[in-house]
KOLFI-855059 format. One record per residue (C-alpha): z, y, x; residue in one letter. Coordinates in steps of 0.5 Angstrom, whole numbers, plus 500, padded with zeros to 3 digits. Example, Ala and Ser with C-alpha at 12.3 -4.5 7.8 and 13.67 -1.06 7.14 Angstrom:
<<516; 491; 525>; 'A'>
<<514; 498; 527>; 'S'>
//
This chain:
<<500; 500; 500>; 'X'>
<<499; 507; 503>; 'X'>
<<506; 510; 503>; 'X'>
<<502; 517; 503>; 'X'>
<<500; 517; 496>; 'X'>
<<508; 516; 494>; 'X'>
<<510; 523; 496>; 'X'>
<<506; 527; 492>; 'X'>
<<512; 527; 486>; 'X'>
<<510; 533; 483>; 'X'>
<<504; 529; 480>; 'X'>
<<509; 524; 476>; 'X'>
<<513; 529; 474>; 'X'>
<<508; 534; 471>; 'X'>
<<506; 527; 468>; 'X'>
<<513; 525; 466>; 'X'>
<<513; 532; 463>; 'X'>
<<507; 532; 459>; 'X'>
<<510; 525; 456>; 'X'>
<<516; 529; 454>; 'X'>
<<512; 533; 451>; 'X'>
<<507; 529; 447>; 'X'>
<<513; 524; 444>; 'X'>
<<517; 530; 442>; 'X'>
<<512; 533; 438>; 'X'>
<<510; 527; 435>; 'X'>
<<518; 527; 433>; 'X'>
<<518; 534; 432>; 'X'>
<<523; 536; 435>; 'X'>
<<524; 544; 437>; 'X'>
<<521; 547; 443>; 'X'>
<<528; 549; 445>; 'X'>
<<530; 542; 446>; 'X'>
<<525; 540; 449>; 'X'>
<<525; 546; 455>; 'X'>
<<533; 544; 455>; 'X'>
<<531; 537; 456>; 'X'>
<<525; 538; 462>; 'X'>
<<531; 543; 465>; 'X'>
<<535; 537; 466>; 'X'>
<<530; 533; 469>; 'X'>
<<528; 538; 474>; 'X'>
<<535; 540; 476>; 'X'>
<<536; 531; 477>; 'X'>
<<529; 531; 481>; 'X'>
<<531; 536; 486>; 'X'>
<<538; 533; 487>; 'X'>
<<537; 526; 487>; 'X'>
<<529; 526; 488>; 'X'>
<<524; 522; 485>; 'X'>
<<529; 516; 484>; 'X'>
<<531; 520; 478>; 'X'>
<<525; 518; 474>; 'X'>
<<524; 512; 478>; 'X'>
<<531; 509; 477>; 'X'>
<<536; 513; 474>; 'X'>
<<532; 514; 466>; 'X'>
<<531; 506; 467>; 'X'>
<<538; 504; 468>; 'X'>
<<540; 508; 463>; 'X'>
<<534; 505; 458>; 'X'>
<<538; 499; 459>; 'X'>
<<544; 501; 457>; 'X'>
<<540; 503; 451>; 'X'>
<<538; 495; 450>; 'X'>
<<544; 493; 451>; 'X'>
<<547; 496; 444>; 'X'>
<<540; 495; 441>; 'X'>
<<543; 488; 442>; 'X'>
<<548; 490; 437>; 'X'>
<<554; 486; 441>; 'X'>
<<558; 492; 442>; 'X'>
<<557; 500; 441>; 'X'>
<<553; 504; 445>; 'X'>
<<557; 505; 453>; 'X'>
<<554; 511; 457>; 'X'>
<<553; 511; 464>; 'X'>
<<557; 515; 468>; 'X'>
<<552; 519; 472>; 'X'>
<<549; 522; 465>; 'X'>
<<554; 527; 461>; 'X'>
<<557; 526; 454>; 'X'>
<<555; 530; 448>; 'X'>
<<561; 534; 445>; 'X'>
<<565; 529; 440>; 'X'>
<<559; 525; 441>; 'X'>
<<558; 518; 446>; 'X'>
<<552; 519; 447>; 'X'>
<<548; 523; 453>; 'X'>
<<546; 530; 452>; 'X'>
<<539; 529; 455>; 'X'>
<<535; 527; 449>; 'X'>
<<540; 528; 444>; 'X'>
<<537; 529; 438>; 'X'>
<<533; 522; 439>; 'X'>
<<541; 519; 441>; 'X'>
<<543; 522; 435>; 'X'>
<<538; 519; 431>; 'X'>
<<539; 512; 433>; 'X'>
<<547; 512; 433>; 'X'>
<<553; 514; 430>; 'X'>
<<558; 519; 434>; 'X'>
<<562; 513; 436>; 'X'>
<<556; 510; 439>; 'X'>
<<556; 505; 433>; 'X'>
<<547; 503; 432>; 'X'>
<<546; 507; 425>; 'X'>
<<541; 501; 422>; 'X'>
<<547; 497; 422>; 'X'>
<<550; 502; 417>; 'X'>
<<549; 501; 410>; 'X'>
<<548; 509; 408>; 'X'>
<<543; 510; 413>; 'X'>
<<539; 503; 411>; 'X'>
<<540; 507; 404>; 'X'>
<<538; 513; 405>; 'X'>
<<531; 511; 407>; 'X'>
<<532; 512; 415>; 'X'>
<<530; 506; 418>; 'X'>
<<523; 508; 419>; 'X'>
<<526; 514; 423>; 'X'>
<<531; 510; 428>; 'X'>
<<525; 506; 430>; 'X'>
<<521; 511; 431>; 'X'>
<<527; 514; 435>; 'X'>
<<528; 507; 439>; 'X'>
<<521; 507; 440>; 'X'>
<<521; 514; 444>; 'X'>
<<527; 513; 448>; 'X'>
<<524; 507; 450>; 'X'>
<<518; 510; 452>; 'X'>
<<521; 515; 456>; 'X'>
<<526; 512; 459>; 'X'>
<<522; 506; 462>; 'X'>
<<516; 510; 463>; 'X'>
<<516; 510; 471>; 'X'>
<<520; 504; 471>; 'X'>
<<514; 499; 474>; 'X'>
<<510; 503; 479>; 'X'>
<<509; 500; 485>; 'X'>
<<513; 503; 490>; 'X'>
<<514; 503; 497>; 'X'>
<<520; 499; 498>; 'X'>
<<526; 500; 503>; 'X'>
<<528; 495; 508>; 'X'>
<<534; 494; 505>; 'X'>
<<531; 491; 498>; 'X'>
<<527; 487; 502>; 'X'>
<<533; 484; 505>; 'X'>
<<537; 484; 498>; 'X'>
<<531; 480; 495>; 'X'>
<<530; 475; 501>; 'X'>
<<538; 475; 501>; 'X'>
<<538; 473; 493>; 'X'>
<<532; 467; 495>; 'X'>
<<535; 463; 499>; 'X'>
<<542; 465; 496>; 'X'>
<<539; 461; 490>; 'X'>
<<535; 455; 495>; 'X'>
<<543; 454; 497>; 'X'>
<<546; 453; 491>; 'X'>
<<542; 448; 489>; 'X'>
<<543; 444; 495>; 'X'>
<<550; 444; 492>; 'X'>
<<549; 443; 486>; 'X'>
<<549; 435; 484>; 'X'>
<<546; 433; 477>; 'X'>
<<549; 428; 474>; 'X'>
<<542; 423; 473>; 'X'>
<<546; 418; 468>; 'X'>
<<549; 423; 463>; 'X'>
<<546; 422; 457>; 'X'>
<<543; 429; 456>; 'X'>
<<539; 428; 462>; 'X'>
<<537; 421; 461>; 'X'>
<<535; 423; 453>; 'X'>
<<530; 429; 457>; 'X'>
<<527; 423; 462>; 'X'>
<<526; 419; 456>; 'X'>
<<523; 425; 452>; 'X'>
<<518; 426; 458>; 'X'>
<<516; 420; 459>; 'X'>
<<514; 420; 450>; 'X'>
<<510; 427; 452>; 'X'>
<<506; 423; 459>; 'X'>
<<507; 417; 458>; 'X'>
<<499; 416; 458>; 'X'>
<<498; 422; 462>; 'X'>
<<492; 421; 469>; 'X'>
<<495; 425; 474>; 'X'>
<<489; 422; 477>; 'X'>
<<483; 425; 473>; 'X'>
<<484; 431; 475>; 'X'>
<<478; 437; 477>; 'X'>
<<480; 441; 483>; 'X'>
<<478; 448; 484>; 'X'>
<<481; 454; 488>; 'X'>
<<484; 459; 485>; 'X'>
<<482; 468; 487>; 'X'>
<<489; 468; 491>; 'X'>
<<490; 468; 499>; 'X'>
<<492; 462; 503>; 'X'>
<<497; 460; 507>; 'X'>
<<492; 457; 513>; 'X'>
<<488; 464; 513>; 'X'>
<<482; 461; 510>; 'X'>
<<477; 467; 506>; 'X'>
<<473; 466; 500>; 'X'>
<<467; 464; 503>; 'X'>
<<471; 459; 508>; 'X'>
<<475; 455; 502>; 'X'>
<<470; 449; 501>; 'X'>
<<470; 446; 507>; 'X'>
<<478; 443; 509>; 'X'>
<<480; 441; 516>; 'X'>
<<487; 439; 515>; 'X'>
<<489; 432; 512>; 'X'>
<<495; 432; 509>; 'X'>
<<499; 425; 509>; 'X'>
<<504; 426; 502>; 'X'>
<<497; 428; 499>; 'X'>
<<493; 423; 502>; 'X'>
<<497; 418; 500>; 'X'>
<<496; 419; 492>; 'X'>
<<489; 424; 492>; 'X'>
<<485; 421; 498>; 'X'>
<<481; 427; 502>; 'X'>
<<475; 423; 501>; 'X'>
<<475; 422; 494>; 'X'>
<<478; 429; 492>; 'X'>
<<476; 433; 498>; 'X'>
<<469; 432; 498>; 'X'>
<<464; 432; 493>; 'X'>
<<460; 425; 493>; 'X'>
<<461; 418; 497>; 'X'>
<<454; 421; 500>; 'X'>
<<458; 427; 502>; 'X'>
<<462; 423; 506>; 'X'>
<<456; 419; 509>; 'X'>
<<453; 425; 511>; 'X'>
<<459; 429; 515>; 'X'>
<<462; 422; 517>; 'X'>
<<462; 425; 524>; 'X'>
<<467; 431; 523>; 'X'>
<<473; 427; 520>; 'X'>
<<475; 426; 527>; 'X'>
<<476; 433; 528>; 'X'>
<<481; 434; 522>; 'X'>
<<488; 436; 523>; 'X'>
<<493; 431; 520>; 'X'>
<<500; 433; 519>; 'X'>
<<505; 430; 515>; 'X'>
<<506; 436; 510>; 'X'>
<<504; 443; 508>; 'X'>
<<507; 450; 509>; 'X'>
<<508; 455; 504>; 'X'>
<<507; 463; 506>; 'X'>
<<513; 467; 503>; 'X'>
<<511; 475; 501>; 'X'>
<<514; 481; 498>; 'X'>
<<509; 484; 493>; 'X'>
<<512; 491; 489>; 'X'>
<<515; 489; 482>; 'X'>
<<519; 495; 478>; 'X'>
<<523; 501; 482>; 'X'>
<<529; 495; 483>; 'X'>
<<525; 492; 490>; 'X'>
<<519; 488; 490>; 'X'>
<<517; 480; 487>; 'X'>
<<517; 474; 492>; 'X'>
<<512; 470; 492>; 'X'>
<<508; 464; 495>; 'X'>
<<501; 463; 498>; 'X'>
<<500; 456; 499>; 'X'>
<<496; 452; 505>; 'X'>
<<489; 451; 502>; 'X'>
<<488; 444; 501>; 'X'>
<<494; 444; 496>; 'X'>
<<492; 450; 493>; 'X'>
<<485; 446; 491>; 'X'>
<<490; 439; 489>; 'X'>
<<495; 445; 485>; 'X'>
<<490; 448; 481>; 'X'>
<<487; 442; 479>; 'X'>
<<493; 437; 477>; 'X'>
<<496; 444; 474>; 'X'>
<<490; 445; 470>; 'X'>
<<491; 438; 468>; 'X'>
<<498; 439; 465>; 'X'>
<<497; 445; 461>; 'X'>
<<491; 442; 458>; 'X'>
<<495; 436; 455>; 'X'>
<<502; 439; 453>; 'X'>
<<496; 445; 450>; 'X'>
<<493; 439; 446>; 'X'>
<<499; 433; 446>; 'X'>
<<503; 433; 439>; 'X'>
<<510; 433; 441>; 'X'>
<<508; 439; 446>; 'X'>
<<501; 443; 441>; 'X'>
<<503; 449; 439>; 'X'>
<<510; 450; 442>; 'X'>
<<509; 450; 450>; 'X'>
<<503; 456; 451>; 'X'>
<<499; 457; 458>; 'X'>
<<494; 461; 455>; 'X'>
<<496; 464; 447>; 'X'>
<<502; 469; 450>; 'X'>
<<501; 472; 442>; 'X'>
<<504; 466; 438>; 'X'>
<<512; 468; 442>; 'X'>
<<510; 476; 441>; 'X'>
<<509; 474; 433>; 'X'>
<<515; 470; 433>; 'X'>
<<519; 476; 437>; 'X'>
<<516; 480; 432>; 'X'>
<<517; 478; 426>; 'X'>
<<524; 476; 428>; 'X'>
<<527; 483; 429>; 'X'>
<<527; 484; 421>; 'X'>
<<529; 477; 420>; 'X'>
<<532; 474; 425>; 'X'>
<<530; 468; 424>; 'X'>
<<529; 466; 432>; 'X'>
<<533; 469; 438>; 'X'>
<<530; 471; 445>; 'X'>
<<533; 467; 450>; 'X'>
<<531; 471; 458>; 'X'>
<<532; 465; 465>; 'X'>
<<535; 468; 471>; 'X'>
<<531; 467; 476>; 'X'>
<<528; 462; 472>; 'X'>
<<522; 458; 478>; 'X'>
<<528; 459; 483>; 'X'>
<<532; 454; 479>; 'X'>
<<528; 449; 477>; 'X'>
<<530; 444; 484>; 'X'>
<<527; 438; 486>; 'X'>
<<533; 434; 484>; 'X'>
<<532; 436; 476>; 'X'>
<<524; 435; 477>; 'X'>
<<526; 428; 479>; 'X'>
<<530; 427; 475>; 'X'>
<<527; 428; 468>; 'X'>
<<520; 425; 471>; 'X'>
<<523; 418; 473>; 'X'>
<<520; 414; 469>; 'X'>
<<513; 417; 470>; 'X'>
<<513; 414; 478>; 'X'>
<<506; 416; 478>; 'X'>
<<506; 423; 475>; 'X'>
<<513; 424; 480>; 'X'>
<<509; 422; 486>; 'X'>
<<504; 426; 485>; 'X'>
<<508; 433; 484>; 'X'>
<<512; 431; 490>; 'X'>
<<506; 430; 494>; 'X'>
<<503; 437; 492>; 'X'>
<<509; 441; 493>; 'X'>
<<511; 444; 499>; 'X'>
<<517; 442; 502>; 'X'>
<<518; 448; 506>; 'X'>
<<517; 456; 506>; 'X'>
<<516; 460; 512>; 'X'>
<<519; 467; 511>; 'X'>
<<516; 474; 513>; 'X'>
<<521; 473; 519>; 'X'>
<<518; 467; 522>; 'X'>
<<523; 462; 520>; 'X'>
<<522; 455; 516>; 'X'>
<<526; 454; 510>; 'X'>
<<527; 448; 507>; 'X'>
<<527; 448; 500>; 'X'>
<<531; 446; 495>; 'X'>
<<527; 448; 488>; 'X'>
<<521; 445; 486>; 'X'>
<<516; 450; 487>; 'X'>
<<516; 458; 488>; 'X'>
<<511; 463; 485>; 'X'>
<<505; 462; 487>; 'X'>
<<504; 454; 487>; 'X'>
<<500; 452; 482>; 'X'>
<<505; 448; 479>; 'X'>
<<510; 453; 478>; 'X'>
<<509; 455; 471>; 'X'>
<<506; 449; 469>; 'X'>
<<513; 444; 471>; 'X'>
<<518; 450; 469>; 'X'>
<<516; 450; 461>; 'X'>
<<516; 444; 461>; 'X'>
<<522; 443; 464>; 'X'>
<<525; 448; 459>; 'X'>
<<523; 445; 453>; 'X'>
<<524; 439; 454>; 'X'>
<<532; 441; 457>; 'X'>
<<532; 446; 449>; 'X'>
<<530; 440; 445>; 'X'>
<<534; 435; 448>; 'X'>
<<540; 439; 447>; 'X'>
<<539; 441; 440>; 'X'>
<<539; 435; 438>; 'X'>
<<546; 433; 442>; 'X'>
<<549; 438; 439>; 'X'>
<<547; 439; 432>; 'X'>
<<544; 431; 431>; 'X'>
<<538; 434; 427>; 'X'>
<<531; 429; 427>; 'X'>
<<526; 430; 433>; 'X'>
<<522; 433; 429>; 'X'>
<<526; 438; 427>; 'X'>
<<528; 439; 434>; 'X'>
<<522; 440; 436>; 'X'>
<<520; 445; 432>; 'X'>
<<525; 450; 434>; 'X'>
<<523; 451; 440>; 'X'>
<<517; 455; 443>; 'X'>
<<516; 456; 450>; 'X'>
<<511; 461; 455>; 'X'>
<<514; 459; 462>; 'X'>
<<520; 463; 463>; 'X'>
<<520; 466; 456>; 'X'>
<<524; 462; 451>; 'X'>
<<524; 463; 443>; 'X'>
<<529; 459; 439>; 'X'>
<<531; 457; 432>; 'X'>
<<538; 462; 432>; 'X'>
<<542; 457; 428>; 'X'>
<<540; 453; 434>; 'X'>
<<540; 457; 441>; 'X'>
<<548; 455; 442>; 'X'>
<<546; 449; 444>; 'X'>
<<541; 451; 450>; 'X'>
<<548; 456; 453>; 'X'>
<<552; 450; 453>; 'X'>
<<547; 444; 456>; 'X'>
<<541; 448; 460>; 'X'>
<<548; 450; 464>; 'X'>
<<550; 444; 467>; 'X'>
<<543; 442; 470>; 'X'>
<<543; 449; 475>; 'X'>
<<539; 453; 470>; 'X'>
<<542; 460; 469>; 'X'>
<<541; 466; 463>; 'X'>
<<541; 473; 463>; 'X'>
<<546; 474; 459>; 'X'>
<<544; 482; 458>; 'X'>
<<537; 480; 457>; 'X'>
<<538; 475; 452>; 'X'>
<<537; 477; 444>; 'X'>
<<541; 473; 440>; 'X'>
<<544; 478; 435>; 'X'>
<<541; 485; 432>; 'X'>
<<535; 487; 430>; 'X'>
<<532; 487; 438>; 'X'>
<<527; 482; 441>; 'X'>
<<523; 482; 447>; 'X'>
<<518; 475; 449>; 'X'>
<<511; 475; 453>; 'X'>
<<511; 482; 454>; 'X'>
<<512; 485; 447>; 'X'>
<<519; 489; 446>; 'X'>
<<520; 489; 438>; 'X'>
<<526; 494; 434>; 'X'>
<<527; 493; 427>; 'X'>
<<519; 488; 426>; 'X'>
<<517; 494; 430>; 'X'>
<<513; 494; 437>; 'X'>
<<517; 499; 441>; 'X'>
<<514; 497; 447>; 'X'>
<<513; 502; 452>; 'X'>
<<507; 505; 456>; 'X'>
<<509; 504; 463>; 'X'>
<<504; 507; 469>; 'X'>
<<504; 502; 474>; 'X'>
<<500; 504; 480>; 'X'>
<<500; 509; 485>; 'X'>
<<495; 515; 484>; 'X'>
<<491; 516; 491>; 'X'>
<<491; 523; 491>; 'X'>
<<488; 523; 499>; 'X'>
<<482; 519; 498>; 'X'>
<<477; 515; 492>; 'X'>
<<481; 508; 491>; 'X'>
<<478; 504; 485>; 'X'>
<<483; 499; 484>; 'X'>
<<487; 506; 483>; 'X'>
<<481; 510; 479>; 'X'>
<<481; 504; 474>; 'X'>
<<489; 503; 472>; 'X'>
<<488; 511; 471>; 'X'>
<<482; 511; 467>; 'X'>
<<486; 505; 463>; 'X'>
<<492; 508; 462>; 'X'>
<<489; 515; 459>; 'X'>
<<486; 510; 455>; 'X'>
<<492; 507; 453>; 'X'>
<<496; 514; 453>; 'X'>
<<491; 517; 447>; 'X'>
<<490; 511; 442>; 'X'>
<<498; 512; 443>; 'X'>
<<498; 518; 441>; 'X'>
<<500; 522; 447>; 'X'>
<<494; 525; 448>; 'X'>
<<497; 531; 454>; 'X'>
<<498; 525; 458>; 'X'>
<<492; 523; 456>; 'X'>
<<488; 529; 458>; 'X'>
<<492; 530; 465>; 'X'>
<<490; 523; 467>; 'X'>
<<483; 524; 465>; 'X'>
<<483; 530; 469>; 'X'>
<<486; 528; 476>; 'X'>
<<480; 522; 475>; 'X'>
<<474; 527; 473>; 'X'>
<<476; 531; 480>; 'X'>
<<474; 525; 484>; 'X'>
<<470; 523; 480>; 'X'>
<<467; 528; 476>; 'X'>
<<466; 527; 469>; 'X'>
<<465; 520; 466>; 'X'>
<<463; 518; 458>; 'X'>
<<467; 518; 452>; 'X'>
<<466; 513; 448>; 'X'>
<<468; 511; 441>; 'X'>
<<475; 507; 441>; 'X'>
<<473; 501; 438>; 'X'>
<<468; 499; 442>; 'X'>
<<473; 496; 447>; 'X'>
<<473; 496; 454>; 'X'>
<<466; 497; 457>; 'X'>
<<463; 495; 464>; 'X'>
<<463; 502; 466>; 'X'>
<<468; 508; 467>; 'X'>
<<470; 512; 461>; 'X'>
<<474; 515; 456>; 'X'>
<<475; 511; 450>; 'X'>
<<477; 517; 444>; 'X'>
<<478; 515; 437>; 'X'>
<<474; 516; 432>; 'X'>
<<467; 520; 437>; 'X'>
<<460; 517; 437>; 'X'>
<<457; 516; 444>; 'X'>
<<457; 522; 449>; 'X'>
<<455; 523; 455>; 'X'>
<<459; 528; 458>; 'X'>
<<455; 532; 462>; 'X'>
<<451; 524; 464>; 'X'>
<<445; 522; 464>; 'X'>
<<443; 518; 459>; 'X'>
<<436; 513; 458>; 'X'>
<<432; 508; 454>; 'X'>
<<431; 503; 459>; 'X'>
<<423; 500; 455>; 'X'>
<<423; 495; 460>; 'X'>
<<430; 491; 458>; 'X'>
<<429; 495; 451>; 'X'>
<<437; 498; 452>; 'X'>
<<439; 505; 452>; 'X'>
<<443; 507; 459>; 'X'>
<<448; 511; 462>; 'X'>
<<450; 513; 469>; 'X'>
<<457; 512; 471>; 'X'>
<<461; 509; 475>; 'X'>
<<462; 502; 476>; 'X'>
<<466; 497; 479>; 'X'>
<<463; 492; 484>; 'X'>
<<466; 487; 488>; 'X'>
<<463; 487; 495>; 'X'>
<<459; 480; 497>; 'X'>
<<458; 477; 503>; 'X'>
<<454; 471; 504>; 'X'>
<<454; 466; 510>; 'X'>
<<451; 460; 512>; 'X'>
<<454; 454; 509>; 'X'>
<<451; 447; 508>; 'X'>
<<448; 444; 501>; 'X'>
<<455; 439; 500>; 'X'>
<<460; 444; 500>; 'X'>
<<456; 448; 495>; 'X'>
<<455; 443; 490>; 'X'>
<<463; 442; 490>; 'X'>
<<464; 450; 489>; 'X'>
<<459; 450; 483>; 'X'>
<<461; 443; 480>; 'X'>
<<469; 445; 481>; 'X'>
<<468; 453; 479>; 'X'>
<<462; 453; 473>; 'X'>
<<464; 460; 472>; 'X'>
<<462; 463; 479>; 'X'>
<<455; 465; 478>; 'X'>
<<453; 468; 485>; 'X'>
<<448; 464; 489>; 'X'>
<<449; 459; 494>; 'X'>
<<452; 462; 501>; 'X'>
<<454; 467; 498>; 'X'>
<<462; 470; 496>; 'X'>
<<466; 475; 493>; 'X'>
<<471; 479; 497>; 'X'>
<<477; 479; 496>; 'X'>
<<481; 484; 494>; 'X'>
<<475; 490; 497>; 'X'>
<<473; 492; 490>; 'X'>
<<469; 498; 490>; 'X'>
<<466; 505; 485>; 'X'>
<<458; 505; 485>; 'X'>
<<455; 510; 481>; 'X'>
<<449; 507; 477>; 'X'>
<<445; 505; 470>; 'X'>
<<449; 501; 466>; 'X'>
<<448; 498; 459>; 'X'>
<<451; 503; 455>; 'X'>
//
């Protein structure tokens, strides 16, 4: 990241001033207060600096979902002063007083103001809080040392603990989850797999255009996928290239690369790169897995790798009715362990077998040094997300029943799972607190929405049957020099900002794009998102802005010049095989043979573009 681009903090504040501004006019609220509120922030900026808006009003938008919970009153931070006689903040009162009593007690949960129709205003005033007080949460920036070694700290505090923890295999909660494992793949063939690499960068260095020829042999995967028959298109293939087989290295087991890339202002996220010949088996048997617990009975429609919708809907809909609770994983991936992995799979000896053999047993970190891990897999393995949901609904089923002895059926039924993010049925989530516990795993409890009108899954952060999500800006704005990553997110997010109705904040980031840039098209709103840079405004017909446009009589389509986005190509000698297994292992990839984007080189060309 280019730290430069971080200190120009009076582009985020006037930024932050003009969403103030366009929340506060929808909600009416006087000039006066909203001169008030931006002093304060200016004044906080100057004393605290930019982490006011980055850390500050975040940790104070926790507070705020803590008492949407409705477990306890409202409890203001000490770094924001009290309004007199009143529990809540100065800063931004008139939406505090709209949400809450005097003593901090939520308003929607009073009979009175449910009967004088005020509901649809408490929302509202919910919904603006949240998206002021989390809108600089997310950016991307640079981190301190410190935060990285809190977070590395943290990742192998938890690899630690789960060396010492010691599972009891012959209770009978673990044995009833192994035997529920064993209904859902008892005819699964981790044989029958299609390996493919994913966009992401590998452990051992290769590039894009170098990933389909292997040079490593690994004998944990060896012994369960062969290189000559996963490795390599066809017998013919190994025919041809018998001669290179003694120069490949062989080695006992792969590698993984641990990395810190940014997350929210509270430090970065740790992830993993996997050594390419696990990347290509991982992909594959991962792929496998979510096709058949997608299309599995027991498994269809409750565990979701492709559909995040159906636990928005349910989160949705259950903060009016609760009806279903939202429950939040603590360091969820980092708390699967190996020992739970295999203990739930021990009646399926093969399926075990193979993802024990594609895991990486180990973890270089950014320091240099090896860890020998304890949990499963970390972010970045492609059986990752597969193995922890599930892990997580089978481990919620089987405790339901344990508790509430209700039918499988039923058990099944109130569980939905879309990776760490876990909805259950609220007559039944008790259960899950007291078993999911006694095998290492770990809730949030802060997070965790079982009670109130407040739930949050996949993304969709919901008060009273409403989307209160908020708008976040995630990525920094490179003031110094055109960067396309950076031209698009600022581009989407005027986008965003004004179909949300925040049309200053709109029109400031189409400004900052059109003075690198220069103009760009305006296109209706519900034309969705185009191949090309523009602003998509409600209810406008087609406008070019000051571009040309033309009627192109050869292709008979009309053509706007704008910007694009490309990906950079490079194109290399390659021989005919390992084309053949790059075009039947990734159908969709449609560049010629030899030739193969670059990764992460995304660049802006201005052309002719159907319109």
């Amino acid at each position: 990241m280019d730290t430069n681009n971080s200190i120009d903090e009076g582009t985020y504040l006037r930024l932050f001033s003009s969403l103030v501004e366009d929340v506060a006019h929808a909600a009416c609220i006087p000039t006066s207060e909203v001169k008030r509120d931006l002093a304060e922030v200016r004044f906080r900026c100057t004393k605290e600096g930019f982490s006011f808006l980055t850390k500050t009003l975040p940790k104070l938008g926790k507070a705020l979902d803590r008492a949407l919970l409705g477990k306890e009153p409202f409890a203001c931070p000490l770094f924001f002063r009290k309004e007199k006689d009143w529990s809540t903040p100065e800063f931004l009162r008139c939406f505090w007083r709209m949400v809450f009593t005097e003593e901090g007690q939520l308003r929607m949960q009073t009979t009175d103001s449910a009967q004088a129709g005020f509901a649809a205003l408490i929302v509202q005033s919910v919904r603006a809080l949240r998206q002021i007080l989390y809108y600089l949460y997310k950016i991307e920036m640079p981190v301190s040392n410190e935060q990285q070694e809190e977070t590395l700290t943290s990742f192998e505090q938890v690899d630690v603990e789960l060396s010492e923890f010691v599972i009891n295999r012959n209770s009978s909660y673990v044995t009833d989850c192994s035997f529920l494992m064993n209904s859902i793949f008892h005819r699964f063939d981790y044989r029958d797999i299609t390996p493919r690499h994913g966009p992401g960068a590998v452990a051992t260095g290769e590039k894009n255009h170098e990933k389909h020829v292997f040079s490593r042999i690994y004998r944990a995967i060896e012994r369960v996928y062969p290189f000559t028959e996963y490795y390599e298109y066809s017998l013919g293939a190994v025919a041809d290239s018998y001669h290179r087989y003694d120069d490949l290295k062989e080695l006992e087991a792969g590698t993984t690369k641990v990395i810190l890339v940014p997350k929210d202002s509270r430090g970065p996220r740790i992830i993993s790169c996997e050594p390419l010949e696990y990347q290509w088996i991982q992909q594959g048997l991962g792929r496998s897995v979510m096709d058949w617990l997608e299309r599995h009975k027991l498994t269809m429609g409750h565990v979701n790798f492709t559909d995040q919708t159906v636990n928005r809907r349910l989160a949705l809909t259950s903060s009016a009715d609760q009806r279903w609770v939202t429950l939040d994983m603590k360091e969820a991936s980092d708390r699967v362990g190996v020992d739970l992995v295999a203990n739930l799979f021990r009646h399926l000896p093969g399926l075990l077998s193979a993802l024990l053999a594609t895991r990486s047993p180990e973890a270089e970190l950014p320091s240099g040094r090896t860890l020998r891990l304890n949990k499963f897999a970390t972010m970045g393995s492609c059986l990752c997300f597969p193995v922890q949901s599930i892990v997580f609904y089978v481990l919620a089923v089987v405790a339901i029943r344990a508790v509430y002895h209700i039918s499988r059926r039923e058990a099944l039924e109130a569980v939905y799972v879309f990776g760490d993010d876990i909805i259950v049925d609220a007559r039944y989530y008790t259960a899950l607190l007291q078993y999911l516990p006694t095998v290492g795993l770990r809730f949030n409890d802060g997070k965790c929405c079982t009670e109130g009108f407040f739930r949050e899954s996949c993304g969709c952060d919901a008060y009273h049957g409403v989307d209160v999500t908020p708008l976040r800006l995630k990525k920094v704005w490179c003031h110094q020099q055109v960067n396309a990553d950076s031209i698009e997110a600022y581009v989407d997010h005027s986008n965003m900002a004004y179909a949300r109705g925040l049309h200053r904040v709109a029109t400031l980031t189409s400004s900052m794009v059109q003075a690198q840039l220069g103009p760009l098209p305006y296109i209706p709103m519900e034309w969705g998102k185009r191949g090309y840079l523009a602003w998509a405004r409600h209810g406008s017909v087609f406008l070019d802005n000051g571009r040309r446009v033309r009627y192109n009589k050869v292709l008979m389509r009309y053509e706007v010049k704008s910007w694009t986005s490309r990906t950079p190509r490079v194109e290399v000698p390659s021989d005919a095989w390992s084309m053949i297994l790059r075009r039947f292992t990734s159908p969709s990839d449609t560049h010629e043979p030899g030739v193969f984007a670059v990764s992460r080189g995304n660049c802006l060309h201005r052309g002719w573009t159907p319109v």
